[in-house]
C-alpha angles and dihedrals in degrees: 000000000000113000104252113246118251084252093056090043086055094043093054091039081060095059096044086047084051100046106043090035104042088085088057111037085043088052090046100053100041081062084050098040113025105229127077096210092051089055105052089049091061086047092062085045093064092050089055091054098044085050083057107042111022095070079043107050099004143255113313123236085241114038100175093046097044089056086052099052090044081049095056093040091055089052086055095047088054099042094060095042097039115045090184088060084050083057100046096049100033088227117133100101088045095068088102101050088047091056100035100049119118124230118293109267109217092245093060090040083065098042090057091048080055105049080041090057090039086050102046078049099069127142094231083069130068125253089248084047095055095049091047109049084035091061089047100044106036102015092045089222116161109239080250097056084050092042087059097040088053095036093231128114123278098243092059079062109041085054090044089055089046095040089049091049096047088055104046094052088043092047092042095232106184136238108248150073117277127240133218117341095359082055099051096041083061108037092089093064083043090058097046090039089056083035091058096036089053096050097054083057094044091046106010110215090220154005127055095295122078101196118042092191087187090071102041084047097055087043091049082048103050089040087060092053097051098055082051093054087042108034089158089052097099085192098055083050085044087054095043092054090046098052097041086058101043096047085051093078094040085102082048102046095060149009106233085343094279103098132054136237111183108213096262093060100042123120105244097195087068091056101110102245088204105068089044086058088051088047105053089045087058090043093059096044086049093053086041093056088038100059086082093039101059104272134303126335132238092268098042093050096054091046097065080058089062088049102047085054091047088050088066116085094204125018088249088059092059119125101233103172084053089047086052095041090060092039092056087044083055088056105046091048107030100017116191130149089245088054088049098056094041083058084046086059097050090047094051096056084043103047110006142285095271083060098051087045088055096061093024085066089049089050083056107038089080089067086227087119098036092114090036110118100198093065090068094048085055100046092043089054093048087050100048092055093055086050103244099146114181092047090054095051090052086051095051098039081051098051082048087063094048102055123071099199113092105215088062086049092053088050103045087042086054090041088055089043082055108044 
């Protein structure tokens, strides 16, 4: 393979810079601006200008705070050329403090991804819309990336995002995060909303990497601020404790993000001890907080399945009777087809394959699963191991054509070559 040209290396160093900073630049402008629109349009604007200069000058030390500071030069520059820009953003006696400004500390970074989440969550929007316009704008995930988490076209998407922003700029919402009742009524679209962003970095619906770690990493962080803002919320702890665990076997789960260890087979020397430690803390003070709220959340629940997981030191050591019990607690309190066949997964290591088959065909006689990708996988897995061949490799071949990312695609393909 031909070594790539300084101007190439730049280019591609633009569009990493792009895509792991645009959450946070866009979040930090809007503070700075406003307007969400407006600033991602400066944002844009910075892109345009690193695609210019940095093949030209080189790669700054500092990618994501050299496209800031171009941002907030640009909003200068526009407000001084274009009055009906002034008067859009409200910004004319704010040129000083946009020049002025110092460089963005990390702990208000965070604090702008949070009042971005709070804003896009909005109760002028729908449910579908929040989710929607949260993932773009703080999880940096194309509409195609959300159309496919949601399983829904791309265009629903792309007019949900347009539709959210338009109201938020005509009914004035502000920028900022909510205090007492108003916080609470939306904290349950905040939690789906980290839990989401956090799963498209943990499996990526797309693309040749399977993990994408920067985006585990900002939902385990915003997680962890919220717990913080809401220390008497038992499910931002749940959520806390879920994603600490989870995120503890990302080093294990790929190798640069573009292989896959399936958690059998995972090295459990390489878990980060530190965030199960975490885990498990932010488990307890959920169940504590729980015990006069009815018992455990979702989150909370399926957290004690991750740590029942991170308790064995090997994968032939799991509990899986204790993995089933809380499953089928999942199901009874919070039901859904995906929980289901998650239960069809730990029955099947408990009792046998045939068993798991068998719920993991209820989970899918609704049709609710029939362009999820993951209950082919399962069933081709079930009938694999009672050796029914032929059906398996369907399955396998059929969960291939479901998944957009292509290092699932390699491994099904080899797992129906196989069967």
């Amino acid at each position: 393979m031909p070594e790539r040209s300084p101007r190439e290396r730049a280019r591609q160093a633009v569009e990493a810079a792009w895509r792991i900073e645009w959450p946070r630049l866009v979040a930090g402008l809007t503070r700075v601006v406003g307007d969400i629109g407006a600033a991602e349009e400066l944002a844009q604007d910075a892109h345009v200008a690193a695609l210019e200069q940095w093949p030209r000058d080189g790669v700054p030390a500092n990618p994501g705070g050299w496209l800031m500071l171009t941002a907030k030069h640009r909003a200068i520059d526009r407000i001084r050329r274009d009055a009906t820009f002034a008067r859009k953003l409200e910004l004319l006696g704010r040129e000083v403090e946009l020049d002025e400004q110092p460089p963005e500390p990390a702990e208000a970074i965070s604090d702008d991804l949070l009042r971005m989440i709070f804003t896009a969550c909005h109760p002028v929007l729908t449910p579908p819309a929040r989710a929607a316009l949260t993932l773009r704008m703080v999880g940096g995930l194309t509409t195609g990336e959300i159309a496919r988490a949601y399983v829904i076209s791309e265009s629903t998407v792309a007019q949900r995002i347009v539709r959210a922003k338009k109201t938020i700029a005509t009914r004035k919402v502000p920028y900022e995060v909510p205090q007492g009742a108003e916080l609470t009524a939306r904290l349950d679209s905040v939690l789906e909303v980290i839990y989401l962003i956090f799963n498209e970095g943990y499996t990526a619906t797309s693309g040749e990497r399977w993990v994408r770690a920067e985006l585990c990493e900002d939902a385990l962080r915003l997680a962890r601020i919220l717990s913080a803002l809401l220390p008497g919320e038992p499910e931002t702890h749940g959520l806390a404790a879920l994603l600490e665990l989870q995120a503890s076997r990302t080093g294990a789960r790929s190798a640069d993000g573009n292989d896959m260890v399936l958690l059998a087979d995972q090295d459990r020397a390489h878990w980060n001890r530190l965030y199960i430690r975490r885990g498990f803390a932010a488990l307890a003070r959920a169940h504590t907080l729980a015990r006069t709220r009815g018992g455990p959340g979702r989150y909370a629940l399926q957290a004690a399945i991750a740590a029942v997981h991170a308790m064995a030191p090997t994968a032939a050591d799991t509990d899986w009777r204790r993995i089933a019990g809380l499953y089928a607690v999942l199901a009874q309190r919070f039901p859904s087809p995906i929980v289901e066949l998650n239960r069809a997964v730990a029955v099947a290591m408990l009792h046998g394959p045939a068993a798991g088959l068998e719920l993991a065909d209820k989970a899918a006689a609704s049709g609710a699963l029939d362009d999820y990708h993951l209950l082919y996988a399962v069933r081709g897995d079930l009938l694999a191991r009672l050796g029914h061949a032929d059906d398996a490799r369907a399955a396998f071949l059929r969960a291939a054509e479901l998944t957009a990312n292509a290092t699932e695609q390699a491994l099904l393909t080899e797992r129906a070559n196989k069967a």
